[in-house]
C-alpha positions in Angstrom: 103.6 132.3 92.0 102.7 129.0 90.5 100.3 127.7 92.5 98.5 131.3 92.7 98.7 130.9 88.8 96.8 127.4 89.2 94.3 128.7 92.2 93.1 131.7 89.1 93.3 129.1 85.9 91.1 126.2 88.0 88.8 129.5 89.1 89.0 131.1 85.7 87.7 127.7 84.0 84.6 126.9 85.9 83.8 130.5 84.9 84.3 130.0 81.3 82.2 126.8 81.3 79.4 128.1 83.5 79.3 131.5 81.0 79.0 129.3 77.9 76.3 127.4 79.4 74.2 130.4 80.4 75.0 131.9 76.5 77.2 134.6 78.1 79.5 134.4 75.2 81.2 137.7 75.7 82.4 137.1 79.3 83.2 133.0 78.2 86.0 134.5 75.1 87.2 137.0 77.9 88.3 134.0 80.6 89.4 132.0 78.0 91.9 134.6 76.8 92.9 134.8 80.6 93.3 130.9 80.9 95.4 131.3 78.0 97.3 134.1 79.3 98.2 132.3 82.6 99.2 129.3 81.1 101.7 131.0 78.7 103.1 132.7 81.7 103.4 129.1 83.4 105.3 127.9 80.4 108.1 130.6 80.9 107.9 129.7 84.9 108.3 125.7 84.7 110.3 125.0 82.1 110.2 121.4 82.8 106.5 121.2 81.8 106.4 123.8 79.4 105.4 122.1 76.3 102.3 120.8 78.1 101.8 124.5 79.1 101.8 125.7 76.1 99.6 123.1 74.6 96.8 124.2 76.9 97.5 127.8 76.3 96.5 127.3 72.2 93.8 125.2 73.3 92.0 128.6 75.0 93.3 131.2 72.6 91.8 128.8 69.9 88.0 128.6 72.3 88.1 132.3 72.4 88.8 133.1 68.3 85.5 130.2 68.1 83.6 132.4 70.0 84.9 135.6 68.5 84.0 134.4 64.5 80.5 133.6 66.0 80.6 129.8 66.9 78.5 128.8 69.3 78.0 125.8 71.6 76.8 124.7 74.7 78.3 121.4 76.0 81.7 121.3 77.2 84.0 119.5 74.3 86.3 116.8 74.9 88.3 114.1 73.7 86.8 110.5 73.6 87.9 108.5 76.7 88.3 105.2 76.3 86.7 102.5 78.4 88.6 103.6 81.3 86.0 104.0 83.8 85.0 100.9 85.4 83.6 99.0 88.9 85.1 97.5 90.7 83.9 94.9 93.0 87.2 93.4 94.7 86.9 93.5 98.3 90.3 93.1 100.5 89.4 90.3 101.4 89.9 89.3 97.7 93.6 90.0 97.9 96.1 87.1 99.2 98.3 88.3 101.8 100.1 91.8 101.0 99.2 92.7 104.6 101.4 95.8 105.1 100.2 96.9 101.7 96.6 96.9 102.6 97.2 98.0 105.8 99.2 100.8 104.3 96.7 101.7 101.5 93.5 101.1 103.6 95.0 104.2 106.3 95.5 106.6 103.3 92.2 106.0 101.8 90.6 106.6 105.3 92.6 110.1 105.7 90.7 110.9 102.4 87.4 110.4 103.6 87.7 111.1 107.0 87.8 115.4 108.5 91.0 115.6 109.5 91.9 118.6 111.8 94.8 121.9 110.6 96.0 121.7 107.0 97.0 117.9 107.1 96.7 116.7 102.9 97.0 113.0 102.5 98.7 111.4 100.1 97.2 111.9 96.5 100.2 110.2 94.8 100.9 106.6 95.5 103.1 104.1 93.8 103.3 100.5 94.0 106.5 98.9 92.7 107.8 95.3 92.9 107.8 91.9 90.3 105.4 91.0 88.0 102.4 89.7 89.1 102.4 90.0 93.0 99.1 92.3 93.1 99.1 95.5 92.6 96.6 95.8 89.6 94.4 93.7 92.4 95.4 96.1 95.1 94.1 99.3 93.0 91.3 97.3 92.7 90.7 97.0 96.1 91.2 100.5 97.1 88.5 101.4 94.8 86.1 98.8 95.7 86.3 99.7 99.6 85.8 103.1 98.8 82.8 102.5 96.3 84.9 104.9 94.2 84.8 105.6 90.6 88.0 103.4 89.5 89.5 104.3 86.0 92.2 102.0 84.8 94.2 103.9 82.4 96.9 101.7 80.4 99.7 103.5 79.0 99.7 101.9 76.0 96.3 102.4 74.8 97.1 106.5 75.6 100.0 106.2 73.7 98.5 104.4 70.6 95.2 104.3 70.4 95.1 108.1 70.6 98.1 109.1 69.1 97.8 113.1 68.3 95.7 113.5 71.4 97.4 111.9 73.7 97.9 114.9 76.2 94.2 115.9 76.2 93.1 112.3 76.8 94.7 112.4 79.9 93.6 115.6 81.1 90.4 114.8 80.2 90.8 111.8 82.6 91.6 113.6 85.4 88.7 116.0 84.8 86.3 113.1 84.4 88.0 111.8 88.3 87.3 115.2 89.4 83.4 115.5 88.4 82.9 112.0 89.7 85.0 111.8 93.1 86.0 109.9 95.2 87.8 108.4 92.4 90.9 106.3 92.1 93.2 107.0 88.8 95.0 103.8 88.6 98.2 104.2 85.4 99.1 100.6 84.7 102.2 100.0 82.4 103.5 102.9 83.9 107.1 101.4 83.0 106.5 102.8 79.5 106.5 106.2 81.0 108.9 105.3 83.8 112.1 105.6 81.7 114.3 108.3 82.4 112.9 111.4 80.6 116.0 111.7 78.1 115.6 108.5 76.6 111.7 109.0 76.0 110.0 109.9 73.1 108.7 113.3 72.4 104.8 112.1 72.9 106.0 110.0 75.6 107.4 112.6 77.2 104.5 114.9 77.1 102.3 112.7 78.3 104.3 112.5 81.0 104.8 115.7 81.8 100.6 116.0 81.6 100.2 113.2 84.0 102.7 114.7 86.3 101.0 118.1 85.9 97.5 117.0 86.8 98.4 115.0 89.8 99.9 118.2 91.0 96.5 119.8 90.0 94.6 118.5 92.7 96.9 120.6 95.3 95.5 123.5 93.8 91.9 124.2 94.3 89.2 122.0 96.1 90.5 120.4 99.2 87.3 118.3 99.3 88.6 116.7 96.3 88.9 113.2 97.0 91.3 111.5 94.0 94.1 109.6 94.5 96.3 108.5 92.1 98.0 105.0 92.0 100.5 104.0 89.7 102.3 100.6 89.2 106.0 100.0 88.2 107.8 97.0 87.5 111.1 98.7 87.3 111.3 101.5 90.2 114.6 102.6 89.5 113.8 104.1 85.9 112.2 106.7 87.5 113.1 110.1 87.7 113.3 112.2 90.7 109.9 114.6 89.0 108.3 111.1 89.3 108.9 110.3 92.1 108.2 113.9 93.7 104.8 113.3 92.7 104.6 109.8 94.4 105.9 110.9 97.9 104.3 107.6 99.0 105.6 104.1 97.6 104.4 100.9 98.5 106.7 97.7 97.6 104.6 94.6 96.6 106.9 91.8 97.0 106.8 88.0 96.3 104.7 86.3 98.6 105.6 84.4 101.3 104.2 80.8 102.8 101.7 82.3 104.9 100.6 84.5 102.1 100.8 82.0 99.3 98.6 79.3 101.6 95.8 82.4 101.5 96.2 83.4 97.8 95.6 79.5 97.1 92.6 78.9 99.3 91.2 81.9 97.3 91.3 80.3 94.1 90.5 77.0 95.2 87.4 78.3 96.7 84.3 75.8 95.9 86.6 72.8 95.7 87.9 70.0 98.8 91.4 69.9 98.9 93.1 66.7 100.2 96.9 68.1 100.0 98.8 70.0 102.4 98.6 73.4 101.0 101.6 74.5 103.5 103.6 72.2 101.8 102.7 73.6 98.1 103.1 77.1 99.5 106.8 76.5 100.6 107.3 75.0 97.4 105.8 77.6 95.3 108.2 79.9 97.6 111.5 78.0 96.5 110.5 79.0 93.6 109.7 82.3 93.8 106.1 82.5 92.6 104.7 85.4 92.1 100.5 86.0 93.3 99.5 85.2 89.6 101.7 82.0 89.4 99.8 80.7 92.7 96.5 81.8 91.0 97.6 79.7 87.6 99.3 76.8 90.0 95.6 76.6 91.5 93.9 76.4 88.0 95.7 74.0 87.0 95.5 71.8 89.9 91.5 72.1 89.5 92.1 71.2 85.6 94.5 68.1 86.5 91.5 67.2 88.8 88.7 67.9 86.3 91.0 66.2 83.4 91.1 62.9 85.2 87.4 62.8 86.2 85.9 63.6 83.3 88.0 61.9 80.4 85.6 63.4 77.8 87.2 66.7 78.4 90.1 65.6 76.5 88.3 64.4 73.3 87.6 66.6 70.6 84.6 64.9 69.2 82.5 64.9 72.5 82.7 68.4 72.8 79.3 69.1 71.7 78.1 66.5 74.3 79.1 69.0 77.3 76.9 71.5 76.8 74.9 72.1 80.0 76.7 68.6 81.2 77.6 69.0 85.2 81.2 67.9 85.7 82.3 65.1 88.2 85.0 66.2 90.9 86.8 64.4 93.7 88.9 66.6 96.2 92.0 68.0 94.6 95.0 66.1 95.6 98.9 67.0 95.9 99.6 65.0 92.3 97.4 67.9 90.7 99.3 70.4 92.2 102.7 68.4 91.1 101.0 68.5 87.7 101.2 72.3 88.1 104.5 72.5 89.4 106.0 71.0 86.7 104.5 73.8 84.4 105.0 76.9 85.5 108.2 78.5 85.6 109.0 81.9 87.4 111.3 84.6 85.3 112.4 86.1 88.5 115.4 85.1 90.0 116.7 86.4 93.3 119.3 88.9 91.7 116.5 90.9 91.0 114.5 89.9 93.9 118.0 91.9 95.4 117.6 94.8 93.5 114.0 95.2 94.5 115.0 95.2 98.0 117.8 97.6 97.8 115.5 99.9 95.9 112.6 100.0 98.8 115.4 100.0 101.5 116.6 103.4 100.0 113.6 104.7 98.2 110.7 102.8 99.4 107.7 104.2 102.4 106.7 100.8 103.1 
């Protein structure tokens, strides 16, 4: 009964929007008092999500009484979206290692686009879990770059502050902006700050919650052809709920790299620049201890500023700044005392306890 509720509300809309534009203000207050209707009747049917129900439920009876005392208006009204749509020009080859990951991501995304026979629906709900700083903001990006889809990059935070009062409608206004510009990939980062179990959330965190779940579920309910996938990445899998993770039936674990990995995530950000060091020794070093994909990226800057540092002395004096301007900078090959240099200064947080816990989590709730 819910999803024929859904199938009439997604129906009922495109009607109401397409009457108002054509002035047929009569028959626009009569489907808005039937979206209304519906979704009062889905609040007594899922209680789980009925506040969110019931929220969209005023917001029609409250378009129909405009139209009834006379107000008029032909563009579609919405809630200012922040700067959440964006391109994205990572390529996979952009991404260090996380083979199984891209492997795994780049199959799903080619389900989407391809015509696949019966009533198979791929995956429209994907999470990626693991540490800090092993990819997965880059992997997002990647998926969207291949695809040459819209990418919007929603932080949690900036829903939850920025647009506090509207926080709800922002993100169904989100997903209706992924829908009218598909193939589009919804990427939630900081989803950890919705990722707490629901009892311990805040009343606006919880309903934006329950409005992210309820328009992921959406796109089950009207046009197959509908190509949006939703990513979300989690530094702390095991806060989730089971609703959650109903929603992400597919869950990707990004872990720490490892020496093969780490010797391609450096060669990436050394790019333009000799190396005279065996970068196999620095990757099973950066291994031991436990770098993450961003510590290799940092490990490689400052290797190049070590480098740049000693051959260009001026660099370090305050007074001579003005002289650089335009000035192009003497190198020499970057050797294994830079990378020492970096070494030395960057620690990882994560120790192999949690490394465990990672593990244990995919092993039992992990796809890949």
């Amino acid at each position: 009964m819910q999803r024929s509720h859904e199938i009439l509300i997604s129906k009922y809309e495109r009607a109401y929007w397409d009457a108002v534009e054509r002035g047929e203000f009569s028959r626009a207050r009569v489907l808005a008092i039937k979206c209304a209707g519906l979704f009062r009747e889905l609040a007594s049917l899922n209680l789980e999500f009925s506040d969110y129900y019931l929220e969209m439920a005023k917001q029609w009876e409250k378009r129909a009484g405009e139209l009834e005392n006379g107000h008029r208006y032909s563009q579609r009204k919405s809630v200012n979206l922040p700067n959440v749509v964006q391109t994205s020009r990572v390529a996979w080859d952009d991404v260090g290692g996380l083979w199984e990951a891209k492997k795994v991501l780049s199959r799903t995304i080619g389900l989407h686009l391809a015509r696949v026979p019966g009533k198979f629906e791929p995956w429209k709900g994907i999470l990626l879990f693991g540490p800090p700083g092993t990819g997965k903001s880059l992997l997002a990006s990647a998926v969207a770059g291949s695809l040459g889809a819209t990418f919007l990059n929603v932080k949690v935070s900036d829903v939850l502050s920025k647009y506090f009062g509207e926080s709800s409608k922002l993100v169904a206004s989100i997903y209706h902006l992924a829908r009218e510009k598909s193939p589009s990939i919804v990427f939630i980062d900081e989803f950890d700050a919705l990722a707490m179990k629901r009892s311990s959330l805040e009343d606006a965190a919880r309903r934006v919650l329950s409005t992210f779940l309820v328009e992921i579920d959406g796109f089950k309910r009207s046009d197959t052809n509908e190509r949006v996938v939703t990513l979300a990445a989690t530094n702390r899998p095991w806060d989730l709920d089971d609703a959650i993770l109903s929603r992400f039936p597919l869950r990707v674990y990004v872990p720490l790299p490892d020496e093969s990995s780490a010797v391609e995530i450096l060669r990436i950000h050394l790019s333009g620049f000799r190396v005279k060091a065996n970068l196999r020794a620095v990757a099973k070093e950066a291994v031991r201890r436990r770098y993450s994909g961003r510590d290799l990226a940092n490990l490689a800057r400052l290797a190049i500023t070590k480098m740049l540092s000693d051959m260009n002395p001026e660099l370090s004096e305050p007074q001579l700044i003005p002289s650089l301007v335009g000035k192009e900078l003497t190198v020499r090959p970057i050797e294994m005392e830079d990378f020492r240099y970096g070494l030395r200064r960057i620690k990882s947080p994560i120790t192999p306890a949690l490394i465990k816990k990672y593990e244990m989590w995919a092993r039992e709730y992990g796809s890949y």
